[in-house]
PyMOL CGO cylinders between C-alpha atoms (Angstrom):
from pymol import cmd
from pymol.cgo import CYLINDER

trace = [
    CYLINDER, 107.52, 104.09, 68.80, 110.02, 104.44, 71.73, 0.3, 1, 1, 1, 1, 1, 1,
    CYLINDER, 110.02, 104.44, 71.73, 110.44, 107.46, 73.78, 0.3, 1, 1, 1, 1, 1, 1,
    CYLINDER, 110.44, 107.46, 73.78, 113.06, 110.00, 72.86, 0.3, 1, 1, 1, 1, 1, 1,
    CYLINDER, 113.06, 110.00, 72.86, 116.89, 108.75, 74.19, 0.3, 1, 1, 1, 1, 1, 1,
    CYLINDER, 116.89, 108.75, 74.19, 116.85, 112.72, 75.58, 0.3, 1, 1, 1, 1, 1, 1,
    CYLINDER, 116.85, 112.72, 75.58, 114.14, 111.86, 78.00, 0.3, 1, 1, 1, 1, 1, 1,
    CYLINDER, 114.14, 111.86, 78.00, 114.98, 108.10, 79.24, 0.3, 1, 1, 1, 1, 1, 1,
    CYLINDER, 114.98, 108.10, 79.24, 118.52, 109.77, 79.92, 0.3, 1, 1, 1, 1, 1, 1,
    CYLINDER, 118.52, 109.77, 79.92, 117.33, 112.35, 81.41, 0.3, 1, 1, 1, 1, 1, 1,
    CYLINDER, 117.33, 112.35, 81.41, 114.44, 109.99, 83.78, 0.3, 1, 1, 1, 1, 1, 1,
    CYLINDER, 114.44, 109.99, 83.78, 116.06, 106.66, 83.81, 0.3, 1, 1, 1, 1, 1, 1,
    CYLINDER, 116.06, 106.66, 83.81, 113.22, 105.24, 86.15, 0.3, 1, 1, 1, 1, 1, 1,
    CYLINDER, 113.22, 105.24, 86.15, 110.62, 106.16, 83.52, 0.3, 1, 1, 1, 1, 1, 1,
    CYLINDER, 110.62, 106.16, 83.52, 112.95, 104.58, 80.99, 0.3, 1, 1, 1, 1, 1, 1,
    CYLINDER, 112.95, 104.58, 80.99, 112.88, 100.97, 83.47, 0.3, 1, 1, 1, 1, 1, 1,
    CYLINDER, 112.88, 100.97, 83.47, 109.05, 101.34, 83.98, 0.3, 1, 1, 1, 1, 1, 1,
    CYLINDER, 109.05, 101.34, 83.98, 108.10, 101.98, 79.87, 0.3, 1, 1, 1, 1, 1, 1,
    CYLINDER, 108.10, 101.98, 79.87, 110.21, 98.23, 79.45, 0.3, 1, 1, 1, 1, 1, 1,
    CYLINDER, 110.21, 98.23, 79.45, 108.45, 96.79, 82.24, 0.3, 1, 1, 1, 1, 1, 1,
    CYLINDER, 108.45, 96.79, 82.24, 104.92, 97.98, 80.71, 0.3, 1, 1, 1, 1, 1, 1,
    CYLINDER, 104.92, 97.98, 80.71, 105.96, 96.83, 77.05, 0.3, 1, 1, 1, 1, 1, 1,
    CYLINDER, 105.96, 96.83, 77.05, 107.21, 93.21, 78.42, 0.3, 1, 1, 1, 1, 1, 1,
    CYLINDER, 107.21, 93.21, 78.42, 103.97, 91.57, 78.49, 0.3, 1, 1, 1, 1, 1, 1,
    CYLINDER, 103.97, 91.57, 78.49, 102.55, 93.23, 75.34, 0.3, 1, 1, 1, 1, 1, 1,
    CYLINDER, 102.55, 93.23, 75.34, 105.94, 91.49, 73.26, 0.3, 1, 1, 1, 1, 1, 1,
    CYLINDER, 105.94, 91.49, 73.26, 104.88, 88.49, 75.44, 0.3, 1, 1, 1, 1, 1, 1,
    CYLINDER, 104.88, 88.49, 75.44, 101.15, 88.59, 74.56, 0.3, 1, 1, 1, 1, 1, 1,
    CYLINDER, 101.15, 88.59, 74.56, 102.43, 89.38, 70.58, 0.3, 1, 1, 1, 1, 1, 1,
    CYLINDER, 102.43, 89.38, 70.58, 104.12, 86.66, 70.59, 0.3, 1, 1, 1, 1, 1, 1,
    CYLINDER, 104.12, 86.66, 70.59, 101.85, 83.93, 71.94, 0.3, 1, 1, 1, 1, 1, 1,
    CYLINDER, 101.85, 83.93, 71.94, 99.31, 85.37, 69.85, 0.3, 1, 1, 1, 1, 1, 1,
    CYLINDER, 99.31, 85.37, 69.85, 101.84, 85.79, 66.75, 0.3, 1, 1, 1, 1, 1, 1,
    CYLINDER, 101.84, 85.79, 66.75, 99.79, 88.92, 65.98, 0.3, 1, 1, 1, 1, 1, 1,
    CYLINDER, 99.79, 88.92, 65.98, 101.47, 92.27, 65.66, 0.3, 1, 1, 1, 1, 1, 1,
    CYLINDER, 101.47, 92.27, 65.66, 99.94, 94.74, 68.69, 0.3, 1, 1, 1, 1, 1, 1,
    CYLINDER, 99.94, 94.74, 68.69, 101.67, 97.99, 69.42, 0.3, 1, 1, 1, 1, 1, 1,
    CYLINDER, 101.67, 97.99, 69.42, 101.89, 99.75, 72.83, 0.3, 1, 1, 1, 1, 1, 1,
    CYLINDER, 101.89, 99.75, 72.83, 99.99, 102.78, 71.12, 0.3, 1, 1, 1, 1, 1, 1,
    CYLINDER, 99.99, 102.78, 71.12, 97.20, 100.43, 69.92, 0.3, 1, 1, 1, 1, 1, 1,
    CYLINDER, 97.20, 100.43, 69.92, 97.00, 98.71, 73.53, 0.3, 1, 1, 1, 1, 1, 1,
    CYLINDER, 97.00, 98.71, 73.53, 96.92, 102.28, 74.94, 0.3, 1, 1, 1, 1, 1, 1,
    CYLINDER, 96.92, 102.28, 74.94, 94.17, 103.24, 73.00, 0.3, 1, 1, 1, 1, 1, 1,
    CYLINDER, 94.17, 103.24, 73.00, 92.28, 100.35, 73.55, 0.3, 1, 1, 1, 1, 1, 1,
    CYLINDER, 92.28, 100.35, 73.55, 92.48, 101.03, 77.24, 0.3, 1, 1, 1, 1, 1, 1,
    CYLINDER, 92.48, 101.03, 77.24, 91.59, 104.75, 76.80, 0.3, 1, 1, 1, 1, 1, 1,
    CYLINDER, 91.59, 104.75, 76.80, 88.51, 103.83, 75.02, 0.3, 1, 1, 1, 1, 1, 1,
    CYLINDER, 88.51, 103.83, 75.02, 86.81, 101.25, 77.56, 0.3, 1, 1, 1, 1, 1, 1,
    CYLINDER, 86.81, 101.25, 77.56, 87.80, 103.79, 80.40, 0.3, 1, 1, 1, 1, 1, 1,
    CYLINDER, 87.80, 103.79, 80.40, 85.95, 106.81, 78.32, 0.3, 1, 1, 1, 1, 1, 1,
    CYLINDER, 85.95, 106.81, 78.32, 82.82, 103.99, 78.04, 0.3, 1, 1, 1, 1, 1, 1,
    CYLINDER, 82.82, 103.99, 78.04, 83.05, 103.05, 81.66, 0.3, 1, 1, 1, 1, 1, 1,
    CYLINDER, 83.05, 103.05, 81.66, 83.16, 106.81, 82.86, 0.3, 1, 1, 1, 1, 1, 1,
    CYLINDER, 83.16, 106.81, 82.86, 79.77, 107.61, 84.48, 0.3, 1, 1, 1, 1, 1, 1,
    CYLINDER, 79.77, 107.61, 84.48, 78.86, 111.66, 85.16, 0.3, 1, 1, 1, 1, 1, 1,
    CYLINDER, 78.86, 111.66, 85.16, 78.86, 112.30, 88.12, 0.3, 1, 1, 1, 1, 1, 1,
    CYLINDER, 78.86, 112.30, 88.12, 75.09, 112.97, 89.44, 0.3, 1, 1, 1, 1, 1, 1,
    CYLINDER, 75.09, 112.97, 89.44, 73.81, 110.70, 86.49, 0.3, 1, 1, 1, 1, 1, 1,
    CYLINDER, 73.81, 110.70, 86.49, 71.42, 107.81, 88.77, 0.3, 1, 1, 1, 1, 1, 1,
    CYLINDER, 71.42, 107.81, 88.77, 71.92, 105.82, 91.62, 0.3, 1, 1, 1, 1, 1, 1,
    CYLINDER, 71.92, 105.82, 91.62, 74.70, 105.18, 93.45, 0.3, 1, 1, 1, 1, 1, 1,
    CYLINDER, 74.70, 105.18, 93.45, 76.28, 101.14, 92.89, 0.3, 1, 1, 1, 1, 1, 1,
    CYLINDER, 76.28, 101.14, 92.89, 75.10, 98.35, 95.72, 0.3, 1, 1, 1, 1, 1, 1,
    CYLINDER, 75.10, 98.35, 95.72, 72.40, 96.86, 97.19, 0.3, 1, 1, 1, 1, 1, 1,
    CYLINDER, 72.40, 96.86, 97.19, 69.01, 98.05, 96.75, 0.3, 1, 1, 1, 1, 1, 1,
    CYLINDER, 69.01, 98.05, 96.75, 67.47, 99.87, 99.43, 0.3, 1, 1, 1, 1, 1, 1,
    CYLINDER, 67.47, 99.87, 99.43, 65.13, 98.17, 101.65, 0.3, 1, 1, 1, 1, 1, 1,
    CYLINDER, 65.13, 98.17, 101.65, 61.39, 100.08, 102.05, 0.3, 1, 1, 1, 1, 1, 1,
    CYLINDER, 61.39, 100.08, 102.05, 58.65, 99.31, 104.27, 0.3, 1, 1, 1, 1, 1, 1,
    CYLINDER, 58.65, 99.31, 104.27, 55.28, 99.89, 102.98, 0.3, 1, 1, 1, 1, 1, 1,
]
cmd.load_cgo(trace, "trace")
């Protein structure tokens, strides 16, 4: 689905940078010779981001474990 011609007239450098981010999606389509959709790559993005989000407070912070003496 492409943006409305209103708005890439309107932001031209938005207009560029949507191209730019569908480029390697046609690419990957067509090396793969499967049909993928910047609205299904989008939402496959959105979905490991909402898995990888952590609460904040939730357990340790990342990195090394702490050294104790006994």
């Amino acid at each position: 689905m492409a943006p409305p011609k209103s708005f890439v007239d309107a932001n031209p450098q938005a207009g560029k940078d949507l191209q730019a981010i569908q480029q390697p999606l046609t690419s990957l389509s067509t090396q793969c010779t499967l049909p993928v959709s910047l609205p299904q790559l989008l939402g496959v993005l959105q979905g490991a981001q909402s898995a990888a989000a952590v609460p904040a407070g939730s357990g340790p912070l990342p990195g090394p474990t702490p050294y104790t003496t006994r």
